[in-house]
Phi, psi and omega in degrees: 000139187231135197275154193267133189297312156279013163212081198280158201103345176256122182259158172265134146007143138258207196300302194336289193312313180297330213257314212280336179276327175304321238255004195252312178294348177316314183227035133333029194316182184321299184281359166293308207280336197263323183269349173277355168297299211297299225283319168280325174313311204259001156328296210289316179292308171322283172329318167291331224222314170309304185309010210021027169222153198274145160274100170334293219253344170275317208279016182246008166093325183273205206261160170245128206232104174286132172319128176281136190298339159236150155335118194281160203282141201281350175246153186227165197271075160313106212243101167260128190241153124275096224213145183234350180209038158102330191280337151292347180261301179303309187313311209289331197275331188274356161290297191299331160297334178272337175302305187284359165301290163332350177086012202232144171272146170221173185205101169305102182242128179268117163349318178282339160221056157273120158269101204337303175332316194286348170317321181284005177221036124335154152195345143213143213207129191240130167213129161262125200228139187258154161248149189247147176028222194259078190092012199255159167269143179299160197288331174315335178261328186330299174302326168312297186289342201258001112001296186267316173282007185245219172237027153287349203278155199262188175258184206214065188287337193248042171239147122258143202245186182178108198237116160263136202228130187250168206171177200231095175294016196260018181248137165324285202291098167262131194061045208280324198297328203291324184306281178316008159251320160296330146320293205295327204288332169288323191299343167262020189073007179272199197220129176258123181308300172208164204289154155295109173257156181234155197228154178234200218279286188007356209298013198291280166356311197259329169265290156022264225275000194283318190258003162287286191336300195284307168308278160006296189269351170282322184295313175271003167266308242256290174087055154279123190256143163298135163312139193274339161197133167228118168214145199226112226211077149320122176301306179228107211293112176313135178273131191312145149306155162291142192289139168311209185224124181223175206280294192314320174222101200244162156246181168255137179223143199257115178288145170238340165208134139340355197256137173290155176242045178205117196301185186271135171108305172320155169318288178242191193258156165215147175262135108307094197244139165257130192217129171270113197252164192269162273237323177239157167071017176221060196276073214252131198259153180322157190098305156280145185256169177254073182316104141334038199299086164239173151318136145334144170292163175275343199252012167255007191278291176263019156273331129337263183329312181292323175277340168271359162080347189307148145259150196288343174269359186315103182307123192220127191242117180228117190054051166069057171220129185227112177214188204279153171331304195274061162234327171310306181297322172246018148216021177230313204269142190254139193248350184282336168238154203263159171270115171308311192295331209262306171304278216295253196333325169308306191307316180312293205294302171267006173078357191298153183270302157334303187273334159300321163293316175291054133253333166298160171290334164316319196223042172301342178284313186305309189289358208258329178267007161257347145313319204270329188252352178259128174284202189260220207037280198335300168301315206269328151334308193268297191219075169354118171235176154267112199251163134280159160292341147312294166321325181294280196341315180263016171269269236269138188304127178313159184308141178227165161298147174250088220300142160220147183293156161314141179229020162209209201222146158269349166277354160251295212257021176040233201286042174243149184226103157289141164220161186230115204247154211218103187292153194249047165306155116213196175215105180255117176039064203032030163247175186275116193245124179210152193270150196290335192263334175274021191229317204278339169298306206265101107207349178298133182242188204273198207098316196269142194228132162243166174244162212234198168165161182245161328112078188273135163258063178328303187286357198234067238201120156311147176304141156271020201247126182288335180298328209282172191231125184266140178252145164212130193233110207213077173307163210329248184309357182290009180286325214317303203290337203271356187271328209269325179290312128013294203262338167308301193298301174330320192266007194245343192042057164310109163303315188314135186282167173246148197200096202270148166212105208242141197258090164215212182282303181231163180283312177276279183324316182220072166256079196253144189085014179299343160305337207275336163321296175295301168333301199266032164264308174296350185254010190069344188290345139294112174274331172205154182217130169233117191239157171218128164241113178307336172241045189233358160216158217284348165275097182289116175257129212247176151243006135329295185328292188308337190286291200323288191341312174265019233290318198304284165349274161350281221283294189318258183357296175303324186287317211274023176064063173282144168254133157251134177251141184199142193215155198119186194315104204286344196284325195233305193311314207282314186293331197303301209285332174309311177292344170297326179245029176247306180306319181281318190281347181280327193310293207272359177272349187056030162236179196288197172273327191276350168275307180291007135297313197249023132285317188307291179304255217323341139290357151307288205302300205290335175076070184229346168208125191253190160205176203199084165202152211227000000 
C-alpha cells in the first residue's frame, strides 16, 4: 500500500480492495453513492479523532473533495438564457445539468446578469433565447441582444457557439430573437457548433433533442472525460430546504376571498383574489408570479365535441401517453387559444382561401388578430371540417399555466398570496367565450382550491439598498406587483420614496386599489400618484402622456438614483413607455435619442430599469 502524496498519513486501497469496493457500489444510484459518502465520512472523523489526529476539514463541517482520478476538463460550457415566463430558465438549467453529468463544467446564466462584453473571451456558449410577443427579445435579454445586433459588438473568432430558439408560431416573428442571434453571431465570426433549432411552446421534443445534441457536441469539442470519483460530503450536512412549488410539483391553495375591484358598467370584471398558501414551499417574494394549473371549462370542452362530431372516449396516443379525447381537451390541449398547426391543417381540410391568406407572410396582421380575438369553437365553426381525434389533438397546443403577478409582500398579509385577475367573459357570434383560468377564479366562492406554484422573477425585485427612490408605471392589472412592492418596502421601513403612475379606462369604474392608494399617499408611503384615464375625455390620455409632463421630475429621479419599474401590456403599453423615457432623459438629459437610448440599457444592465410584460 502506498501513501497518497496529497494527504499524509492516508492510505489508499491497493487493486484487490479497490476491485471488492467497485464491485459492493455497483448497483447504487446517486443518492445511495451520496449517503454512502455521508455515512464513510463520518466513519472517517470517528476514527481520525480515536486515532489522536484530526481531519481539518471533516470536524469543521466543510466538504472533503477526493483528488479526482482524471482531470477535469480544462475549457468550460457557457450556458446563456432569456426568459419571459420561465421556459427558457428551465431548459437551460436541465442543459447545464446534463453537461455536468457528462463530466463537463458548465455555467448556467440569466442573460440580465451577463455582461455582453465577456462574450469576447468565450471559447464555447449554449444560448436559449425566447422571442417575446412579436419579435421582441425578453426583458432579461435585451441588452444583450441589443449588444451583440448592435455596432458595439466585437468579432468574435475564438467562439463557438450553439442557439436554441423558443417562440410562439402563433406570433408573425416566429424565434425571431433566437434567428437573429444566431445569424449575427457567425456574422461576427464565431463558429457554430451545430444548426439552430427553433421550438414552438411544444417544446419538450425540441429542448430534448437540443441538449442531446449540446452534450454530445461538448464532449467531442471539449474532450472531456468523467471523473472516475468526485466526492464532496459534509460531515454534517445543514438539512435541505424544501423546494419551492414549482409547475412540476405545484401546491395546493385555498381561496379565501373573492371581490370585484371594478364598478359596475365597467369594461371588464377585474378580481381581487385572496389565497391561503401552505406554511413551506411557498415562499414568494413582491415581483413574482403565480401560476394556476386549472382546467377547461366542461361546457367549452363540449363544444368542440359537438362541433367536431369526435366521440370523447375515443382513445388518442401521442409520444406512447395515451388518453380519452376529453381528457386531452380538458386538461392537456389549450382550447382557448389557437395553434399555428390547428389553422394551417384547417386550411387543408376546408380549403379555404381565408385561411390560406392568414398564412401568408403578407398577411401575418390578420392572422395575428385572429390569434388575439378566436378561440380553437370559433375556428372550428366558421370552417366546418371533417376531423379524427388524433389530428385534432396534435393541431393544438399544450394546456400551459396561467401566470399572475403577486399583488402582495408576505411580510404583510403572512401565509397569504393576492392577485389580481382580470376576468376574461364575452360573447363572439353569439356564443359565450371565457378564459379558462380567469372566468373559473372570478366565479370560485371561498373555499375552492387550485393548485398553484410560483414563477420566480429576479430580474423583478424591489431594490435592496432601502434608501434608493422607486418610480412604477403600471397600467390597469399591470399595478398587481406594485401594491406587493408597496406593502414590501413599507414593511421593510424603506426611506426611499415611492411614486406609482397608474392607467386605466375611467376613474370611476377601474381606478383600481384606489382607496389603498389615496391611503398610503396620506401616511407618505406614496410620494406621488399619477393617473391617467383614457376614456373620460374626448382626448385619450395614456402614462406615457403623464412620463413626458413629468417629464422634468422624472429625469431628477432617475440622476438621484431611482429604479424604474413597469409592468403591464407588452404589444402597445410597454413600447410607448419605453419610447417615452428615452425622449424624457434625451429632453431633460441635453442628449441625443441615441445616447438616451444607451442611458436607458444601462439602467437596464445596472437593474435600476426593469419591465415585467405580458
Amino acid at each position: 500500500m502506498s501513501a497518497n502524496p496529497s494527504w499524509p498519513g492516508m492510505q489508499l486501497p491497493d487493486a484487490d480492495r479497490t476491485a471488492r469496493l467497485d464491485a459492493l457500489v455497483a448497483d447504487l444510484d446517486s443518492s445511495g453513492l451520496l449517503w454512502l459518502s455521508g455515512y464513510t465520512a463520518g466513519l472517517a472523523a470517528e476514527r481520525a479523532r480515536a486515532e489522536g489526529r484530526g481531519l481539518a476539514l471533516l470536524s469543521t463541517g466543510h466538504a472533503l473533495t477526493a483528488p479526482a482520478a482524471r482531470p477535469e476538463p480544462a475549457a468550460s460550457v457557457t450556458v446563456l438564457y432569456g426568459s419571459q415566463t420561465g421556459n427558457g430558465r428551465r431548459v437551460a438549467e436541465r442543459l447545464g445539468r446534463s453537461l455536468e453529468a457528462a463530466g463537463l463544467r458548465a455555467t448556467v446564466v440569466n442573460t440580465a446578469d451577463y455582461s455582453p462584453k465577456q462574450l469576447a473571451r468565450e471559447q464555447f456558449v449554449y444560448l436559449v433565447a425566447s422571442t417575446h410577443g412579436d419579435g421582441d427579445p425578453p426583458d432579461d435579454a435585451r441588452a444583450l441582444f441589443e449588444f451583440i445586433t448592435g455596432r458595439r459588438a466585437p468579432r468574435l473568432e475564438s467562439l463557438a457557439f450553439a442557439v436554441l430558439a423558443l417562440g410562439d408560431s402563433s406570433y408573425p416573428q416566429f424565434c425571431h430573437v433566437g434567428r437573429v442571434l444566431d445569424e449575427r453571431l457567425a456574422e461576427l465570426g464565431a463558429r457554430r457548433l451545430f444548426a439552430r433549432i427553433d421550438s414552438d411552446v411544444d417544446l419538450e421534443a425540441k429542448a430534448a433533442a437540443f441538449i442531446e445534441q449540446g452534450v454530445a457536441t461538448a464532449r467531442t469539442e471539449i474532450g472531456a472525460e468523467t471523473p472516475r470519483l468526485t466526492l464532496v460530503t459534509p460531515l454534517r450536512p445543514a438539512p435541505a430546504a424544501p423546494p419551492l412549488a414549482t409547475r412540476e410539483a405545484p401546491l395546493e391553495v385555498e381561496l379565501l376571498s373573492n371581490q370585484s375591484i371594478t364598478a359596475r358598467g365597467a369594461d371588464r370584471d377585474v378580481r381581487h383574489v385572496e389565497l391561503a398558501i401552505p406554511s413551506e414551499r411557498f415562499e414568494y417574494e413582491p415581483g413574482d408570479a403565480i401560476g394556476l394549473l386549472l382546467d377547461n371549462p366542461t361546457g367549452s370542452v363540449e363544444r368542440i365535441l359537438e362541433l367536431t362530431g369526435l366521440d370523447p372516449q375515443s382513445s388518442v396516443a401521442i409520444d406512447g401517453v395515451s388518453h380519452p379525447l376529453r381528457s386531452w381537451l380538458t386538461s392537456r390541449r389549450e382550447i382557448a387559444r389557437l395553434a399555428r398547426p390547428l389553422v394551417e391543417r384547417l386550411a387543408e381540410k376546408s380549403a379555404s382561401t381565408t385561411l390560406a391568406g392568414w398564412l401568408a407572410p403578407e398577411h401575418s396582421g390578420e392572422l395575428r388578430a385572429a390569434f388575439k380575438e378566436l378561440q380553437v369553437a370559433d375556428l372550428l365553426k366558421r370552417f366546418p371540417a371533417e376531423w379524427d381525434a388524433e389530428t385534432l389533438v396534435r393541431s393544438l397546443h399544450p394546456l400551459s399555466p396561467r401566470l399572475y403577478s403577486a399583488a402582495s409582500s408576505r411580510r404583510e398579509v403572512g401565509e397569504e398570496v393576492h392577485l389580481t385577475v382580470a376576468v376574461i367573459d364575452y360573447t363572439h357570434a353569439g356564443e359565450r367565450r371565457v378564459g379558462p383560468a380567469s372566468w373559473q377564479v372570478g366565479v370560485a366562492a371561498p373555499g375552492s382550491r387550485f393548485k398553484a406554484y410560483i414563477e420566480p422573477n429576479t430580474r423583478f425585485r424591489v431594490p435592496a439598498e432601502g434608501t434608493r427612490d422607486v418610480i412604477m408605471i403600471g397600467p390597469g392589472t399591470g399595478v398587481a406587483p406594485f401594491r406587493g412592492f408597496l406593502q414590501q418596502r413599507s414593511a421593510d421601513g424603506a426611506r426611499g420614496r415611492n411614486w406609482l403612475i397608474f392607467g386605466g379606462r375611467h376613474r370611476e369604474r377601474d381606478f383600481l386599489y384606489q382607496t389603498e392608494w389615496l391611503e398610503a399617499l396620506k401616511r407618505r408611503q406614496l410620494a406621488r400618484l399619477d393617473v391617467a384615464f383614457s376614456r373620460d375625455e374626448a382626448t385619450k390620455v395614456y402614462v406615457q402622456q403623464r412620463i413626458r409632463e413629468q417629464g422634468k421630475e422624472l429625469f431628477a429621479w432617475l440622476e438621484g438614483g431611482a429604479s424604474v419599474y413597469v409592468c403591464g401590456d407588452a404589444e402597445r403599453m410597454a413600447p410607448d413607455v419605453h419610447a417615452a423615457l428615452i425622449e424624457v432623459i434625451a429632453r431633460h438629459g441635453g442628449r441625443s435619442l441615441e445616447d438616451a437610448t444607451d442611458y436607458l440599457n444601462d439602467l437596464a444592465q445596472g437593474k435600476r430599469y426593469a419591465r415585467d410584460v405580458y
